[in-house]
C-alpha positions in Angstrom: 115.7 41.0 295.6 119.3 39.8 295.0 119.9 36.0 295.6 123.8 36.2 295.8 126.9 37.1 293.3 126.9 36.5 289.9 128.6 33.4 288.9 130.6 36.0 286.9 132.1 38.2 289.9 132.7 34.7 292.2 134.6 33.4 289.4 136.9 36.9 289.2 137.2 37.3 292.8 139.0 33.0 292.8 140.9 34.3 289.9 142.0 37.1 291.7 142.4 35.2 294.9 144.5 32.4 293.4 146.9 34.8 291.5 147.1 37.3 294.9 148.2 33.6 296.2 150.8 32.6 293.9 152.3 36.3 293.8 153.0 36.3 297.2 154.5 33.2 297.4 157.0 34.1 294.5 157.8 38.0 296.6 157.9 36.2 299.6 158.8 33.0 299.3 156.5 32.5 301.5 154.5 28.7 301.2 151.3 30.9 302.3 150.5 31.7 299.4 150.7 28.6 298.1 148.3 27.5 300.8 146.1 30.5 299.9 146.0 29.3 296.1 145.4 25.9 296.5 142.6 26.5 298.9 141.0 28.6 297.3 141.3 26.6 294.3 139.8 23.8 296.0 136.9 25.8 297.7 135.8 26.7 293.6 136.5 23.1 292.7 134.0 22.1 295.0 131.3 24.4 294.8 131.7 23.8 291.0 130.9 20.1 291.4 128.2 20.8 294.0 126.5 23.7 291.6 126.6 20.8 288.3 125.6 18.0 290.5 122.8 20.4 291.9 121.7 21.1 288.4 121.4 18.5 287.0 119.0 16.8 289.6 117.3 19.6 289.3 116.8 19.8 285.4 115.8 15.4 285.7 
């Protein structure tokens, strides 16, 4: 049984999320996309700290 994405295809899919973000602010010129970049930026940001803190008060 699957516990979840790999960290591998989450990481893409931000990737892909943030430059879907930036391109459509630059065709549009539209500060959407903008928004969508930065929060999806953030959104990894955070789960990155939560996933380091997590391990290592795990591995203590």
């Amino acid at each position: 049984m699957s516990r979840g994405p790999s960290r591998g295809a989450v990481r893409h899919a931000a990737l892909a999320l943030i430059l879907i973000g930036v391109a459509w602010h630059f065709w549009r010129g539209s500060p959407a996309g903008l928004v969508l970049a930065a929060t999806v930026l953030a959104a990894h940001g955070v789960a990155a700290a939560l996933g380091y803190w997590w391990l290592r008060r795990r591995l203590r």
